[in-house]
N, CA, C and O atoms as CSV, one atom per row, in Angstrom:
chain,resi,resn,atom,element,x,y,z
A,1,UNK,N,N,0.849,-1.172,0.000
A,1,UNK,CA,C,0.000,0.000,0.000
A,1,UNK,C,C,0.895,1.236,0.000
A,1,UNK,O,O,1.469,1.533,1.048
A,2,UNK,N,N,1.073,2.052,-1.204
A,2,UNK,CA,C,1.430,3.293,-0.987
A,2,UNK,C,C,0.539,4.534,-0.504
A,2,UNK,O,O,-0.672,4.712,-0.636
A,3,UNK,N,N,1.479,5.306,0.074
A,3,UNK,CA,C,0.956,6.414,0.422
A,3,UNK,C,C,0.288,7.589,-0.055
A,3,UNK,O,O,-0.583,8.357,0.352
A,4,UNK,N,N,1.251,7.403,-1.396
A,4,UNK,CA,C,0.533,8.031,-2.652
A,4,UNK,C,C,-1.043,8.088,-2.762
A,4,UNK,O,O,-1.849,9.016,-2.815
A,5,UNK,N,N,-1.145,6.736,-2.774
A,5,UNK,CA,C,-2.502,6.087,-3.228
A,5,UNK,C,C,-3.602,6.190,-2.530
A,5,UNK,O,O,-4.663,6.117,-3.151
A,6,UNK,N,N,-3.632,6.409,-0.881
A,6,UNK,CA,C,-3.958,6.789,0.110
A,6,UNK,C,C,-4.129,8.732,0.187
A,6,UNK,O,O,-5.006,9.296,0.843
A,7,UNK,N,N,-3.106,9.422,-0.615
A,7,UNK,CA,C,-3.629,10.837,-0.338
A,7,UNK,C,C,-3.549,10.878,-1.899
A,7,UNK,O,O,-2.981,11.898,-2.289
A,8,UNK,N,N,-3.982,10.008,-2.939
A,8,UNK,CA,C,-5.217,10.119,-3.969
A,8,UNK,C,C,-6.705,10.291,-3.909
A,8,UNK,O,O,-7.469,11.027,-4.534
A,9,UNK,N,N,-6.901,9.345,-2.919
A,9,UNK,CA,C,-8.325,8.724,-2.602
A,9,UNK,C,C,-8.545,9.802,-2.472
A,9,UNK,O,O,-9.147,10.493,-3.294
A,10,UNK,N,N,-7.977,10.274,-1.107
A,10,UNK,CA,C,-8.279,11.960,-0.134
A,10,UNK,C,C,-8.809,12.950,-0.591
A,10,UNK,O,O,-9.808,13.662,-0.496
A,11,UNK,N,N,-7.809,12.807,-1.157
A,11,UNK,CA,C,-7.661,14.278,-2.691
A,11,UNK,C,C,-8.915,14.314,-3.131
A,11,UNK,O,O,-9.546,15.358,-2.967
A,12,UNK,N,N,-9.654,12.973,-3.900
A,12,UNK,CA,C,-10.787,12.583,-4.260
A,12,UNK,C,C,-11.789,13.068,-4.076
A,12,UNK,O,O,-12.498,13.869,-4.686
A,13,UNK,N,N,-11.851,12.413,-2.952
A,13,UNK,CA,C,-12.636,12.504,-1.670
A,13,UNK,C,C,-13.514,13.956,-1.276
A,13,UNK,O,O,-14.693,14.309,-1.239
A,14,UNK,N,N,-12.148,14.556,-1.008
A,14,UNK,CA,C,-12.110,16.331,-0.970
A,14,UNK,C,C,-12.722,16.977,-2.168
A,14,UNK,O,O,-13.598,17.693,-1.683
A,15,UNK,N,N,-12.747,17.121,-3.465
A,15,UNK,CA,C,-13.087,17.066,-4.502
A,15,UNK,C,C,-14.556,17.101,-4.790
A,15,UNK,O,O,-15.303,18.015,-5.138
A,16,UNK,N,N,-14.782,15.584,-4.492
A,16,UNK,CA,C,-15.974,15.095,-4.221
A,16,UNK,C,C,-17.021,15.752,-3.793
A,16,UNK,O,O,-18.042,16.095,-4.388
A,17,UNK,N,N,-16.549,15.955,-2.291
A,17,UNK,CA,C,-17.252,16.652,-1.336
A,17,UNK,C,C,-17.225,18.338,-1.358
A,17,UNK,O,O,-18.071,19.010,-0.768
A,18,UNK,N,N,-16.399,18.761,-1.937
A,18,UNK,CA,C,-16.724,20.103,-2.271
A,18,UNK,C,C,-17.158,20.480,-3.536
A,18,UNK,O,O,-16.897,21.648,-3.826
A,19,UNK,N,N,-17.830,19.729,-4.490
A,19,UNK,CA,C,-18.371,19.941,-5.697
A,19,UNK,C,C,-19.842,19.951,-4.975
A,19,UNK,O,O,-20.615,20.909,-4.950
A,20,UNK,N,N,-20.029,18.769,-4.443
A,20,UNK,CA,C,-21.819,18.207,-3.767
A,20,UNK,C,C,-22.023,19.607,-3.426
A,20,UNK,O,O,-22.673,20.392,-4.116
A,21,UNK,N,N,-21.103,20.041,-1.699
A,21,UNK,CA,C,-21.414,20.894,-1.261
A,21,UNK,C,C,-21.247,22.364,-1.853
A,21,UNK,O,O,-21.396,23.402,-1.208
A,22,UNK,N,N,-20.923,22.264,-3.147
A,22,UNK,CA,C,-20.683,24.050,-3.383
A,22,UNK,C,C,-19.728,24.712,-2.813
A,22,UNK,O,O,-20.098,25.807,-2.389
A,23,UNK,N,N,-18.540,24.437,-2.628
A,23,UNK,CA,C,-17.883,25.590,-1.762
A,23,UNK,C,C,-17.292,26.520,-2.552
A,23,UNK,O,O,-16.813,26.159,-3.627
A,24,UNK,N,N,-17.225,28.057,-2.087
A,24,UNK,CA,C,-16.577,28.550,-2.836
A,24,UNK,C,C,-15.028,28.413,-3.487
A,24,UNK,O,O,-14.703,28.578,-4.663
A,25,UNK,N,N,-14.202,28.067,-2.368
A,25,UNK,CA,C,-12.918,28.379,-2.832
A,25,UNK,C,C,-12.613,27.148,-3.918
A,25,UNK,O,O,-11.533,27.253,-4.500
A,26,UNK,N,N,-13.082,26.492,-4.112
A,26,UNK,CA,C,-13.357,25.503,-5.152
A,26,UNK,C,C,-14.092,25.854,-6.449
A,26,UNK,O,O,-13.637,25.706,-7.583
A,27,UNK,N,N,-15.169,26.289,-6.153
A,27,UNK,CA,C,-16.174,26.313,-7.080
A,27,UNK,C,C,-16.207,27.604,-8.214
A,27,UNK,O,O,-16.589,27.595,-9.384
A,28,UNK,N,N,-15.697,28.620,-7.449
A,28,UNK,CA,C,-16.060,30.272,-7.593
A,28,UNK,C,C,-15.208,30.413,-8.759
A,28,UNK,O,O,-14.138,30.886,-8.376
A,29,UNK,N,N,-15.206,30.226,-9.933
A,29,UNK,CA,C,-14.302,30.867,-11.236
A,29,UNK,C,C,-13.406,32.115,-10.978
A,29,UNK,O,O,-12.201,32.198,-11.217
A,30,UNK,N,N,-14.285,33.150,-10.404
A,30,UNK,CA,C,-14.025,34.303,-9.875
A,30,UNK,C,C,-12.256,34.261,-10.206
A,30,UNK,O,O,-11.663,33.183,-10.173
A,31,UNK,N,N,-11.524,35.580,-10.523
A,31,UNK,CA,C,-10.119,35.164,-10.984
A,31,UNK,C,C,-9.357,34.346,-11.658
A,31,UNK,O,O,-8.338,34.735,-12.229
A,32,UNK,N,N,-9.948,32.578,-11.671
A,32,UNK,CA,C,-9.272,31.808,-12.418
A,32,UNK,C,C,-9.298,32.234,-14.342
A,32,UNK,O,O,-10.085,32.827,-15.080
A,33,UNK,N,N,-7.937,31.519,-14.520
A,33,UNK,CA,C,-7.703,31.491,-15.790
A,33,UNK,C,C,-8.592,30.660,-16.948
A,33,UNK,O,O,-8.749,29.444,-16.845
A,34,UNK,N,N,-8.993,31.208,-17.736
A,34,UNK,CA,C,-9.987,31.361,-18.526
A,34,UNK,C,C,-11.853,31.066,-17.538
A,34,UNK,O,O,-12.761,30.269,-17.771
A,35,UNK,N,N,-11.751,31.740,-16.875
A,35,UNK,CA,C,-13.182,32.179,-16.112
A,35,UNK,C,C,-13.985,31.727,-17.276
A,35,UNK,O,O,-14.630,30.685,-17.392
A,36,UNK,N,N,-13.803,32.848,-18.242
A,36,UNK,CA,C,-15.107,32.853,-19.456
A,36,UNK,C,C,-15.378,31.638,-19.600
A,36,UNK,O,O,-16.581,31.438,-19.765
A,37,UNK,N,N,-14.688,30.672,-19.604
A,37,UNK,CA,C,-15.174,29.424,-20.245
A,37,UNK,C,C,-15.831,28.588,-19.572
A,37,UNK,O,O,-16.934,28.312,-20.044
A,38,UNK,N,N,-15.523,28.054,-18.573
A,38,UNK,CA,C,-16.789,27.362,-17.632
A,38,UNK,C,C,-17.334,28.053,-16.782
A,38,UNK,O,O,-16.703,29.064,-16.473
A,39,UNK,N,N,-18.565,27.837,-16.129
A,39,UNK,CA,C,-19.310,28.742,-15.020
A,39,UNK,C,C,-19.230,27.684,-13.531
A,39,UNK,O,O,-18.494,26.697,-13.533
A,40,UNK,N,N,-19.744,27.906,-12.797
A,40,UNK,CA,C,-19.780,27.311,-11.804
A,40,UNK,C,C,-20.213,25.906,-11.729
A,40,UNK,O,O,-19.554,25.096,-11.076
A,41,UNK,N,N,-21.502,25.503,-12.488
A,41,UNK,CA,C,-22.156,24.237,-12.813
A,41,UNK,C,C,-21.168,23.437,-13.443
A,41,UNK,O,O,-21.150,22.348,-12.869
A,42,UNK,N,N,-20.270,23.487,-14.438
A,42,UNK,CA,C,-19.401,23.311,-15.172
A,42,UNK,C,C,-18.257,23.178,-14.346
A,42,UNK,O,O,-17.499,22.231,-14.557
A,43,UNK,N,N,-18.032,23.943,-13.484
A,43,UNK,CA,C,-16.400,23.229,-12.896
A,43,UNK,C,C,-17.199,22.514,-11.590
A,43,UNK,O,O,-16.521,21.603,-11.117
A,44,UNK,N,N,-18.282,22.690,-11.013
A,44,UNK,CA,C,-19.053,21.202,-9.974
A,44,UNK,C,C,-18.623,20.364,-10.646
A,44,UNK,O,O,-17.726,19.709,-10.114
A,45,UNK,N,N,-18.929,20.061,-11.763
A,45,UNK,CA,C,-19.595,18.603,-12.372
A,45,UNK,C,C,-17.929,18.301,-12.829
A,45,UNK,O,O,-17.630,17.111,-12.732
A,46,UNK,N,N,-17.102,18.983,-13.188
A,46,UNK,CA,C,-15.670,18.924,-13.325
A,46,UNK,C,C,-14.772,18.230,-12.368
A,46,UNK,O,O,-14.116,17.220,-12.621
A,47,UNK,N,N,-14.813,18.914,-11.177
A,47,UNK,CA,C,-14.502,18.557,-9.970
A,47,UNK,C,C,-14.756,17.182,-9.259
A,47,UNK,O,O,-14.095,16.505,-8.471
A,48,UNK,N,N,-16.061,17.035,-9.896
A,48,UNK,CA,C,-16.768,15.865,-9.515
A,48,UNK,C,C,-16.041,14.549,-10.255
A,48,UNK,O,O,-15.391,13.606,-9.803
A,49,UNK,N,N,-16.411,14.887,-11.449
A,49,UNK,CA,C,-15.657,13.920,-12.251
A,49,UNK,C,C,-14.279,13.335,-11.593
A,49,UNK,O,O,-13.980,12.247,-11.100
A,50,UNK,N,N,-13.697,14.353,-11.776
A,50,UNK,CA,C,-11.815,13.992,-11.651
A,50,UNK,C,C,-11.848,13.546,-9.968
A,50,UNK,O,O,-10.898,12.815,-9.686
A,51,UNK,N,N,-12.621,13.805,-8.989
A,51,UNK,CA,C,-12.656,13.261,-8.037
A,51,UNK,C,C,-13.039,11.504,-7.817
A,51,UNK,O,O,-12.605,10.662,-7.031
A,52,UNK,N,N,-13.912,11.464,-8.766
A,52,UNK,CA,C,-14.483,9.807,-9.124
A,52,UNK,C,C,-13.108,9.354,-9.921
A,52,UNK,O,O,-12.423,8.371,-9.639
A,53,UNK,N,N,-12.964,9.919,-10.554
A,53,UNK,CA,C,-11.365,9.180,-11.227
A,53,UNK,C,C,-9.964,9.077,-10.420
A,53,UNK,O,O,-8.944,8.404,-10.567
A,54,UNK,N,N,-10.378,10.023,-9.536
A,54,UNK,CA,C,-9.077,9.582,-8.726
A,54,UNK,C,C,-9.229,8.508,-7.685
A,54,UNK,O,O,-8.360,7.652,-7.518
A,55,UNK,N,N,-10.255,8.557,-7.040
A,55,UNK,CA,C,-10.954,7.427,-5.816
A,55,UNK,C,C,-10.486,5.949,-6.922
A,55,UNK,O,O,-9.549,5.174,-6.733
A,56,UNK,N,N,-11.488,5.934,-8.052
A,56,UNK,CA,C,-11.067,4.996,-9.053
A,56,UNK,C,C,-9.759,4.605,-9.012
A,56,UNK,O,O,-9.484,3.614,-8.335
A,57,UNK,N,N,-8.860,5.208,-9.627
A,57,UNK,CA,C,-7.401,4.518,-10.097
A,57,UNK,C,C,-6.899,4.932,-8.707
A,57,UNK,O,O,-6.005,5.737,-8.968
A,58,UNK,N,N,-6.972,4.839,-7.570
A,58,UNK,CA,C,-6.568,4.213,-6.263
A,58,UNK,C,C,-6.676,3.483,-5.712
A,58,UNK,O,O,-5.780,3.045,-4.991
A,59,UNK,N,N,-7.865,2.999,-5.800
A,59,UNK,CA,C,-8.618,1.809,-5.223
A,59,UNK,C,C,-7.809,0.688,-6.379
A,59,UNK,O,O,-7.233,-0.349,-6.050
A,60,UNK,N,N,-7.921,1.103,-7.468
A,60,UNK,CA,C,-7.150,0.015,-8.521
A,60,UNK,C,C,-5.921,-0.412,-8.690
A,60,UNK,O,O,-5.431,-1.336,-9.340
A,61,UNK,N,N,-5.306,0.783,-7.688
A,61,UNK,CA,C,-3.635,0.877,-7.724
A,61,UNK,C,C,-3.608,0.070,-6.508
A,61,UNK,O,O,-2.887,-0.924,-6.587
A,62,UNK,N,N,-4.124,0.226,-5.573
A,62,UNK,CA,C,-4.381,-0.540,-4.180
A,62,UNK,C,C,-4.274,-2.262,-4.021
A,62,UNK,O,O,-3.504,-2.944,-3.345
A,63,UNK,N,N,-5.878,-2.815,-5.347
A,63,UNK,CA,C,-5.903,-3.495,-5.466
A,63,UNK,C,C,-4.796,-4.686,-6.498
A,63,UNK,O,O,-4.940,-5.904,-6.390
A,64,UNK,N,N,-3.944,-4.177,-7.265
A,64,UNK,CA,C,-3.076,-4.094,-8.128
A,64,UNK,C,C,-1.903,-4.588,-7.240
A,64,UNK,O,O,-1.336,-5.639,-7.538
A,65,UNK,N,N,-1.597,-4.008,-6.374
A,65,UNK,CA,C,-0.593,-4.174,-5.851
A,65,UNK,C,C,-0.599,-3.912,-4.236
A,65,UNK,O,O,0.433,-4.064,-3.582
């Protein structure tokens, strides 16, 4: 079991849970680079994603080895 793989999940996890919940410092485009292009709904569902993909290929890296 690496450790890596363990503050993947996390990472995830975190991700996860701040897309559901809306938080700003996550969510808020506000300043980021290219703002114009996604809105808030758009980096949730973003966030969300890459959070399910990381839980994913941890659990797989886990089980793998």
């Amino acid at each position: 079991m690496s450790k890596w793989d363990i503050v993947a999940a996390a990472f995830g996890l975190l991700l996860i849970v701040g897309s559901v919940r809306n938080w700003n410092w996550l969510c808020d485009p506000t300043g980021a680079p290219y703002a114009y292009l996604f809105g808030r709904g758009a980096r949730r569902v973003i966030f969300l994603l890459l959070g399910v993909v990381l839980i994913i290929v941890s659990l797989w890296s886990l089980a793998l080895g």
